[in-house]
N, CA, C and O atoms as a CHARMM CRD file, in Angstrom:
* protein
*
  268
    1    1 UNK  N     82.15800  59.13600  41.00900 PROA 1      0.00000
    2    1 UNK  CA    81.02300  60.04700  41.06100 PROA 1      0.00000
    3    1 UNK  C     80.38700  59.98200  42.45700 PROA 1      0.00000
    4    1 UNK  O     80.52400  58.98400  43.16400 PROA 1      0.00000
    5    2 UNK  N     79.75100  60.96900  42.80700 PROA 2      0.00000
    6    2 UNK  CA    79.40000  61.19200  44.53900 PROA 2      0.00000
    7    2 UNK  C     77.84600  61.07900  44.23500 PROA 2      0.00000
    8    2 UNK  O     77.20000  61.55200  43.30000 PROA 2      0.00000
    9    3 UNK  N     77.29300  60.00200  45.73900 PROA 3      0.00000
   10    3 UNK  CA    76.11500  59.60200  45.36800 PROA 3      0.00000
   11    3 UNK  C     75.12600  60.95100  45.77500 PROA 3      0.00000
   12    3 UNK  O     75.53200  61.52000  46.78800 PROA 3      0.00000
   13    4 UNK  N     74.34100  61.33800  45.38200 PROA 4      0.00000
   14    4 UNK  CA    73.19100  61.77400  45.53700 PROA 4      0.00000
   15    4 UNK  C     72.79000  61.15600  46.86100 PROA 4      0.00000
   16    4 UNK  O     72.67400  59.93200  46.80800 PROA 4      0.00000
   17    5 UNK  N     72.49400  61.84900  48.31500 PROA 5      0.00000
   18    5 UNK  CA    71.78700  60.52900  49.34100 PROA 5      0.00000
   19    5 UNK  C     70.58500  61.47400  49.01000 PROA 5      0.00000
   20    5 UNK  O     69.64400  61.16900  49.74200 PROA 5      0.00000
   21    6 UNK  N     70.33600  62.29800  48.34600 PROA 6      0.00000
   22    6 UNK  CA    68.75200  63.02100  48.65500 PROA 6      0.00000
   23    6 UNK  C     67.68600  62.45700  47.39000 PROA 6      0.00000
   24    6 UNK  O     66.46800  62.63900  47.41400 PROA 6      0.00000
   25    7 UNK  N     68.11200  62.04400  46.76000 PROA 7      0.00000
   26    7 UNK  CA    67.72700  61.54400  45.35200 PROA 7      0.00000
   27    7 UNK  C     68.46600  60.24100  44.87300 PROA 7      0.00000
   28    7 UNK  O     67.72200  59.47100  44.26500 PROA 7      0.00000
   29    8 UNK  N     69.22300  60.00100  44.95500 PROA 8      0.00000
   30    8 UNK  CA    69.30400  58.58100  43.89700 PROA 8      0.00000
   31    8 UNK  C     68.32300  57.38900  44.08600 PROA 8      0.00000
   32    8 UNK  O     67.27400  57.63100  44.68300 PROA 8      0.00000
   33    9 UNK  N     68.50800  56.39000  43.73100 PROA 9      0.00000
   34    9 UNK  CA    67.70800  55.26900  44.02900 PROA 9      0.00000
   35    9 UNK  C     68.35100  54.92300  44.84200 PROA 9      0.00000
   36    9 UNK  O     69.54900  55.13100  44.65100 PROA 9      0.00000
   37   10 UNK  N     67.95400  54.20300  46.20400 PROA 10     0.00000
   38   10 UNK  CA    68.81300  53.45400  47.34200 PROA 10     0.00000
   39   10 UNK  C     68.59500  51.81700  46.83900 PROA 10     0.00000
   40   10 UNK  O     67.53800  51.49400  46.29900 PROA 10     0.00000
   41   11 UNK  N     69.69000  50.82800  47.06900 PROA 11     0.00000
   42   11 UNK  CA    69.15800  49.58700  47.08100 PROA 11     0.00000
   43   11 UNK  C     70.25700  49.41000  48.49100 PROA 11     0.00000
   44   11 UNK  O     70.77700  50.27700  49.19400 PROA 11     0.00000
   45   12 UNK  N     70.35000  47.76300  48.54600 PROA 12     0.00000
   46   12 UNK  CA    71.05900  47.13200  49.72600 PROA 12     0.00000
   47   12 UNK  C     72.36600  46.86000  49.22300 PROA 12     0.00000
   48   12 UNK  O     73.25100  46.42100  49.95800 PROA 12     0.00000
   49   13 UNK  N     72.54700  47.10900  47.94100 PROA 13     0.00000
   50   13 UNK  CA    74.00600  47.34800  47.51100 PROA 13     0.00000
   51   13 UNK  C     74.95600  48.72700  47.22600 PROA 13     0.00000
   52   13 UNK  O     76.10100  48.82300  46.78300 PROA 13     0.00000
   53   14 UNK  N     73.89000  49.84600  47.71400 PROA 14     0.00000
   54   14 UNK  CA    74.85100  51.27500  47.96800 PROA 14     0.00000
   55   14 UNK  C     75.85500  51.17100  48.73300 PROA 14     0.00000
   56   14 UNK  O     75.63700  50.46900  49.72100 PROA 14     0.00000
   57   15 UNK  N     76.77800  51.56100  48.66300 PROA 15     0.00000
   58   15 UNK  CA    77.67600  51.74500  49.36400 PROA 15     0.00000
   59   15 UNK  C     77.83200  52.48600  50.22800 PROA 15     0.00000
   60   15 UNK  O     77.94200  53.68200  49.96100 PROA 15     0.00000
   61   16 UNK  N     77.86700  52.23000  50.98000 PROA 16     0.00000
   62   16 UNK  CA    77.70200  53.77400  52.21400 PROA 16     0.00000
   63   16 UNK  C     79.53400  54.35200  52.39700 PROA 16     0.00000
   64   16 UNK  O     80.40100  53.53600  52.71100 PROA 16     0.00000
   65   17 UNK  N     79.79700  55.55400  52.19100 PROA 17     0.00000
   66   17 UNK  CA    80.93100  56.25000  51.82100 PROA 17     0.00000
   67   17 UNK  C     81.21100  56.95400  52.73600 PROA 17     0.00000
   68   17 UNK  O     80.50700  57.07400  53.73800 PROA 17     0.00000
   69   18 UNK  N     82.58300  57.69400  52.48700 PROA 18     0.00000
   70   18 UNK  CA    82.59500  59.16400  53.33200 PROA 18     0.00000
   71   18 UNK  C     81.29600  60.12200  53.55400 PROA 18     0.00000
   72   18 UNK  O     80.81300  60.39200  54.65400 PROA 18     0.00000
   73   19 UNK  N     80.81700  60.58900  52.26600 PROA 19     0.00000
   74   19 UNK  CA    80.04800  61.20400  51.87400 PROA 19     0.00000
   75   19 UNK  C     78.30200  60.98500  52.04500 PROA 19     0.00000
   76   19 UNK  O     77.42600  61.66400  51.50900 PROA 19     0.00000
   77   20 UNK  N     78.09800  59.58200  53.14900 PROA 20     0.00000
   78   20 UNK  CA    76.81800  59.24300  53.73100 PROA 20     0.00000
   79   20 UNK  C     76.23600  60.37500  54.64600 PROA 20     0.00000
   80   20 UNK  O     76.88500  61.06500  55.43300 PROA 20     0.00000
   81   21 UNK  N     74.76900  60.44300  54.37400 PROA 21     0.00000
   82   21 UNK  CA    73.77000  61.21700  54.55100 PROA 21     0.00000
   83   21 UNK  C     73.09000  60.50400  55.58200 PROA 21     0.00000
   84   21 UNK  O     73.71100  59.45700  55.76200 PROA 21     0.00000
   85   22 UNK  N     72.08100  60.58100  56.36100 PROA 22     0.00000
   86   22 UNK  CA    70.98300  60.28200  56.86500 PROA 22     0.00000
   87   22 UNK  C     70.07200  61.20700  56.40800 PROA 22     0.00000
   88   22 UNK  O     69.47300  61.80800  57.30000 PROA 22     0.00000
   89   23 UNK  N     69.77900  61.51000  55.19800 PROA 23     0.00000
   90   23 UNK  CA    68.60900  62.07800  54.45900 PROA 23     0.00000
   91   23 UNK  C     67.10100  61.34900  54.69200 PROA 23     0.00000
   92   23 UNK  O     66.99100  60.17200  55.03700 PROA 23     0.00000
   93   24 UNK  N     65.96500  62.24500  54.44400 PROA 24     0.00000
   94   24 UNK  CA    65.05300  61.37300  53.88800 PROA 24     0.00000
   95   24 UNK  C     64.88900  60.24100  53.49700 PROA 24     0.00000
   96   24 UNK  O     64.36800  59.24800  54.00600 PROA 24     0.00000
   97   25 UNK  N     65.43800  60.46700  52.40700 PROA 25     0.00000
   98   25 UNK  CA    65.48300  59.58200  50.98100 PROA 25     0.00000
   99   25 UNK  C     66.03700  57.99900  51.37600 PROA 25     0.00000
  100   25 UNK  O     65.77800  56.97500  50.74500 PROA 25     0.00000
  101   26 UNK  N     67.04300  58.14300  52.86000 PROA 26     0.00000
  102   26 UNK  CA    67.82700  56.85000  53.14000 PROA 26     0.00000
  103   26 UNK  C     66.78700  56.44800  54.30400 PROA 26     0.00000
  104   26 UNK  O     66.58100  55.26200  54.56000 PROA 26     0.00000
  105   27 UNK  N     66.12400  57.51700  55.01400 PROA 27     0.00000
  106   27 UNK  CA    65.28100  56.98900  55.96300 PROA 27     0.00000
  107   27 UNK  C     64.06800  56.38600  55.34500 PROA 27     0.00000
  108   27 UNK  O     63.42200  55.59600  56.03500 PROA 27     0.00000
  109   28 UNK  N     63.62400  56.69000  53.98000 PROA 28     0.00000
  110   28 UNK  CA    62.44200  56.06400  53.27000 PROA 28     0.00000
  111   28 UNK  C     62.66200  54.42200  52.84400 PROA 28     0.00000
  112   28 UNK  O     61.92500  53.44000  52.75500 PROA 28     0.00000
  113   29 UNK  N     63.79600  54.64600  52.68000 PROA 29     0.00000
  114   29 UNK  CA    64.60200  53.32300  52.14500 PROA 29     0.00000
  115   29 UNK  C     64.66600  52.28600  53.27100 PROA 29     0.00000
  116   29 UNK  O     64.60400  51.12500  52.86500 PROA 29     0.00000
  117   30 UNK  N     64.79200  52.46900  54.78900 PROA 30     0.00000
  118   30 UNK  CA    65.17300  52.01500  55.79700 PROA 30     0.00000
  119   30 UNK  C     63.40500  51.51700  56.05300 PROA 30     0.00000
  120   30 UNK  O     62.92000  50.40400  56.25500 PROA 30     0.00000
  121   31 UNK  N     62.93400  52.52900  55.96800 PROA 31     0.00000
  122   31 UNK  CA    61.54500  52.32500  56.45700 PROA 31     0.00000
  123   31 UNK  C     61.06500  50.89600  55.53500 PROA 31     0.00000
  124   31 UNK  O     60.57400  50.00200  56.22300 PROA 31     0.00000
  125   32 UNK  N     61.17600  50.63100  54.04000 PROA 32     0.00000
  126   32 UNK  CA    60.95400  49.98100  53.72000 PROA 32     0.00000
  127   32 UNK  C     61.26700  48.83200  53.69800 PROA 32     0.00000
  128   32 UNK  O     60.63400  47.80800  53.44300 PROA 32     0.00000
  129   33 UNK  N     62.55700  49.07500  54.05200 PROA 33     0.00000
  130   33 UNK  CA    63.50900  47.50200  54.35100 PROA 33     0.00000
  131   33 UNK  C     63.06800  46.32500  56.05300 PROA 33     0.00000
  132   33 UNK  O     63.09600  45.16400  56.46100 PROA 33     0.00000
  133   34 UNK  N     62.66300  47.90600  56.50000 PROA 34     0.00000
  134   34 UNK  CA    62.80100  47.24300  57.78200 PROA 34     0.00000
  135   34 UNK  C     60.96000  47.77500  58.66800 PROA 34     0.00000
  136   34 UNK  O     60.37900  47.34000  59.66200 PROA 34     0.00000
  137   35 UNK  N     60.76700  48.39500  58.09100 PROA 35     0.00000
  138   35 UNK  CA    58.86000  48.13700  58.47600 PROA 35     0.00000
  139   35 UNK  C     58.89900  49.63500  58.92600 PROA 35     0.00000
  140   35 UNK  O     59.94200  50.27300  58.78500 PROA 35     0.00000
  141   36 UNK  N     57.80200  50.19400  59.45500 PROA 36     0.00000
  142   36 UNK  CA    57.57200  51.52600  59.90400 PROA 36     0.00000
  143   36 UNK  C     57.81900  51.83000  61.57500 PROA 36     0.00000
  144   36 UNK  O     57.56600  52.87600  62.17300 PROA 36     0.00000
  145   37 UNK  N     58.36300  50.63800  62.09100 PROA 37     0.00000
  146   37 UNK  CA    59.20300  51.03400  63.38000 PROA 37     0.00000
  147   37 UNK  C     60.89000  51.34100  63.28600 PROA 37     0.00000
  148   37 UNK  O     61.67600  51.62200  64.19100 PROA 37     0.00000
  149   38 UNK  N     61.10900  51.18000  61.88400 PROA 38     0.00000
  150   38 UNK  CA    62.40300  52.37100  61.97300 PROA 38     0.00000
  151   38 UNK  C     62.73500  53.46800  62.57200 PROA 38     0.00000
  152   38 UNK  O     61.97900  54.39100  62.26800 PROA 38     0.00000
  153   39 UNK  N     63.34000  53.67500  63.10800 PROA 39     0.00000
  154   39 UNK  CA    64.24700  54.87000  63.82200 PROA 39     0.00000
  155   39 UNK  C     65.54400  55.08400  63.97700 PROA 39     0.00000
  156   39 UNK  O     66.25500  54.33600  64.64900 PROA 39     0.00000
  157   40 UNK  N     65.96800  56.12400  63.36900 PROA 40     0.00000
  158   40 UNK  CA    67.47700  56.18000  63.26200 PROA 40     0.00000
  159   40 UNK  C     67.81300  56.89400  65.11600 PROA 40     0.00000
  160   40 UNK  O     67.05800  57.74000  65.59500 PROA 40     0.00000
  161   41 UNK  N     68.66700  56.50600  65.65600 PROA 41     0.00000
  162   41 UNK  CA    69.34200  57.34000  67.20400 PROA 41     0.00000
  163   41 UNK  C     70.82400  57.31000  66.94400 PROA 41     0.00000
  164   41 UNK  O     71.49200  56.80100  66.04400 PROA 41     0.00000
  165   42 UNK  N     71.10500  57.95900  67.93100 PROA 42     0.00000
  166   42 UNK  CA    72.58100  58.04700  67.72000 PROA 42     0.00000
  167   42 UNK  C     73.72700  57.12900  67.60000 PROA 42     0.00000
  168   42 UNK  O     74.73900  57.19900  66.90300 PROA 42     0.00000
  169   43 UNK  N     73.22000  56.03300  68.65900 PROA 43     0.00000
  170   43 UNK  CA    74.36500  55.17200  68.91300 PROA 43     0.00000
  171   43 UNK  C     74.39700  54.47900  67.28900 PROA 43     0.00000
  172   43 UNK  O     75.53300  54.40400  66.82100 PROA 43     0.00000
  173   44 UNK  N     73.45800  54.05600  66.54600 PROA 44     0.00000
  174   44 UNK  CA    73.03000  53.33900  65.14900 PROA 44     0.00000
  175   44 UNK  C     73.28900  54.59100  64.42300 PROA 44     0.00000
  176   44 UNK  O     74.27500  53.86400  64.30000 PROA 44     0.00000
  177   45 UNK  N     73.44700  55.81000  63.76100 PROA 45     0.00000
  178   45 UNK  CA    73.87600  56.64100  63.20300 PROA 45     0.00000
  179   45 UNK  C     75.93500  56.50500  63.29800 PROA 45     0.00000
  180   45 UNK  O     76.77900  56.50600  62.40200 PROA 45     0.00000
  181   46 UNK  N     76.03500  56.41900  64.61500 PROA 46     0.00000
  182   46 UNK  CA    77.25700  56.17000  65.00000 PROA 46     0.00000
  183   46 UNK  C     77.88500  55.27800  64.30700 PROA 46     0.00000
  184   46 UNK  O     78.67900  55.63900  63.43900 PROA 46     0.00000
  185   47 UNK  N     77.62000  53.81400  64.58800 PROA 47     0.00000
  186   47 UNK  CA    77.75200  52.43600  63.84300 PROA 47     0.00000
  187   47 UNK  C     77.83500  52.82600  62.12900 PROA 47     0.00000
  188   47 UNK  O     78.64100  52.38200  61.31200 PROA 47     0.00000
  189   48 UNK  N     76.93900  53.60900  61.95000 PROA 48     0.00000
  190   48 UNK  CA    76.77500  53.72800  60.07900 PROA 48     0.00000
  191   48 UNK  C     78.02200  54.27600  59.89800 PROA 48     0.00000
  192   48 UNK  O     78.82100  53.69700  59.16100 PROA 48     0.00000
  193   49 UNK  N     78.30000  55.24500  60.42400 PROA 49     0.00000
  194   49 UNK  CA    79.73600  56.15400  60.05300 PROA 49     0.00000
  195   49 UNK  C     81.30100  55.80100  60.81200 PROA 49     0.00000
  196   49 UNK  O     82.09400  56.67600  61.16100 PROA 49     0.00000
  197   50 UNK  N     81.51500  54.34000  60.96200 PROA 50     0.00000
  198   50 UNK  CA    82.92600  54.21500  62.42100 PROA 50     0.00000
  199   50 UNK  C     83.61500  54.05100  61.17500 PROA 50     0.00000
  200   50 UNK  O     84.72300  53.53800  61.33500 PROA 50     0.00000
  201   51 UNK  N     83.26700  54.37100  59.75000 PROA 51     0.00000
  202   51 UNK  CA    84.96100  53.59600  58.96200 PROA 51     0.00000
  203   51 UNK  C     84.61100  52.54700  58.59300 PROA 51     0.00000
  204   51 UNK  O     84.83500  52.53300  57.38300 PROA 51     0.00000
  205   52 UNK  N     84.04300  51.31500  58.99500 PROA 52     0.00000
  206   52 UNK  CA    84.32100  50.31200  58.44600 PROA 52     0.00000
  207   52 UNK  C     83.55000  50.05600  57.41600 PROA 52     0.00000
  208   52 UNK  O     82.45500  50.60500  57.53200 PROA 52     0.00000
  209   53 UNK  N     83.70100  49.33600  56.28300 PROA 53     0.00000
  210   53 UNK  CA    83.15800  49.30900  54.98200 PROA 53     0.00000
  211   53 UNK  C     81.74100  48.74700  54.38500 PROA 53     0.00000
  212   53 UNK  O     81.70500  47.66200  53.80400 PROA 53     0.00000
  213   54 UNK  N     80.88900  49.33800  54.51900 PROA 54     0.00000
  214   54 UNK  CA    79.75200  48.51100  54.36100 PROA 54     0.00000
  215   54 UNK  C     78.61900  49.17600  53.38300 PROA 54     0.00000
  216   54 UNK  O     78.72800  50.27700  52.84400 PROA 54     0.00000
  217   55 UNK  N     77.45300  48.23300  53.26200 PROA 55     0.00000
  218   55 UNK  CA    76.51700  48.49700  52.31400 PROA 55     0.00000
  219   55 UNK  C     75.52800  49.01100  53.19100 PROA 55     0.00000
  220   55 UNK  O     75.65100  48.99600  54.41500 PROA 55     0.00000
  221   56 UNK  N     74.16500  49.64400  52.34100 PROA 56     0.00000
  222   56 UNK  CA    73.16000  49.30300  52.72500 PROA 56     0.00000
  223   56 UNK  C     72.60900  48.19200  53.34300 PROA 56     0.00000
  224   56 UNK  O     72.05300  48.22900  54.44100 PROA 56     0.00000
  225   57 UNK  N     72.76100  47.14900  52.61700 PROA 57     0.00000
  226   57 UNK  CA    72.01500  45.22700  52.97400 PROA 57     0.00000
  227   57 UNK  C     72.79800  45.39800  54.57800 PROA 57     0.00000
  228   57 UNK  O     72.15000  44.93900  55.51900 PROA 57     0.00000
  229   58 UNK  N     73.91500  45.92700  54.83700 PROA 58     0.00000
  230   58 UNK  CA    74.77400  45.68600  55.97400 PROA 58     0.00000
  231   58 UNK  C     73.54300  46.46700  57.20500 PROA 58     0.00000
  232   58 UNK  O     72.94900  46.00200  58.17800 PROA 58     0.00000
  233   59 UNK  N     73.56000  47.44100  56.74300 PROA 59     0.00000
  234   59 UNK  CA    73.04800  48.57800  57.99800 PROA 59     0.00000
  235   59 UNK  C     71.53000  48.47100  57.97200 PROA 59     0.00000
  236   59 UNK  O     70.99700  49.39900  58.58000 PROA 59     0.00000
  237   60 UNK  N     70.63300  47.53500  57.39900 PROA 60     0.00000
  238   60 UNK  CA    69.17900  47.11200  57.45000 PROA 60     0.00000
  239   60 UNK  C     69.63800  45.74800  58.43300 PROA 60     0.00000
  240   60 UNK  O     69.01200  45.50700  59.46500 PROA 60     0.00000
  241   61 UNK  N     70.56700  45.06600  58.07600 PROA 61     0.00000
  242   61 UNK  CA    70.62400  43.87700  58.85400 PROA 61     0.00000
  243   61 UNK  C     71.08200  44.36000  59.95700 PROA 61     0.00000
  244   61 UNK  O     70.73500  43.58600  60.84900 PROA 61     0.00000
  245   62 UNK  N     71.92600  45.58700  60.56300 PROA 62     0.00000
  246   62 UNK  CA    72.24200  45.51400  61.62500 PROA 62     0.00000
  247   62 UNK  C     71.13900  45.91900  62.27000 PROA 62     0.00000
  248   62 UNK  O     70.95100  45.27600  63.30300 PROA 62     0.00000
  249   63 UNK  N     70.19100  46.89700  62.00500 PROA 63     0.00000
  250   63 UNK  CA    69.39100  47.77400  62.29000 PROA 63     0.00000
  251   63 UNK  C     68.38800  46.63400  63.06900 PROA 63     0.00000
  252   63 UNK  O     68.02600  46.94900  64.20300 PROA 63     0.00000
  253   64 UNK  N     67.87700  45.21400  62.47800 PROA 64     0.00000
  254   64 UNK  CA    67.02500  44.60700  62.51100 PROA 64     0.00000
  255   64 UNK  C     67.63800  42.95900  63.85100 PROA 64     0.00000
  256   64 UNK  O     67.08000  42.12100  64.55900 PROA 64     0.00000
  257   65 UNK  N     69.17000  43.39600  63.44600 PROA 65     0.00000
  258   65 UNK  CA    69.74800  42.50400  64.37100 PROA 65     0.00000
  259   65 UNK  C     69.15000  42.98200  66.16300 PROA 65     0.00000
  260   65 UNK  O     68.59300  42.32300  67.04100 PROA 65     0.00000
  261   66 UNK  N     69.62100  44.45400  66.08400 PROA 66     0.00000
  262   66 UNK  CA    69.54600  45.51800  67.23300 PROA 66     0.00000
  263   66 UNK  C     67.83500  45.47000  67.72700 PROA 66     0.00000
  264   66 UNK  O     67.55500  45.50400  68.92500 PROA 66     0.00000
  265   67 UNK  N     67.13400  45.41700  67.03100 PROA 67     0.00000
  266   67 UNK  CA    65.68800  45.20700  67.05000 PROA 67     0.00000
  267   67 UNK  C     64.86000  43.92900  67.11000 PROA 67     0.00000
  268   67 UNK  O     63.63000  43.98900  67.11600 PROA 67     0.00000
């Protein structure tokens, strides 16, 4: 089944898929994980989508590694 990124519930165990969004809904999620200096840019949009297999918990920790 194909996730909803505009609506489902996000946790740190979504899977981020072919089918990943940078919606709202994932930037609300980000915001919360990681404080209200979230910002998605390209090179970190980039990283979310190269193929390699990861979660949510993955792309808050990288996000916060980078920061």
């Amino acid at each position: 089944m194909k996730l909803d990124w505009h609506s489902s519930v996000l946790t740190r165990t979504t899977i981020v898929d072919q089918n990943y969004k940078n919606t709202q809904n994932v930037r609300r999620f980000m915001v919360e994980q990681c404080g209200e200096g979230f910002r998605f840019d390209r090179d970190f949009m980039a990283w979310i989508r190269n193929g390699t297999a990861k979660n949510l918990g993955d792309v808050v920790d990288e996000w916060k590694r980078r920061h």
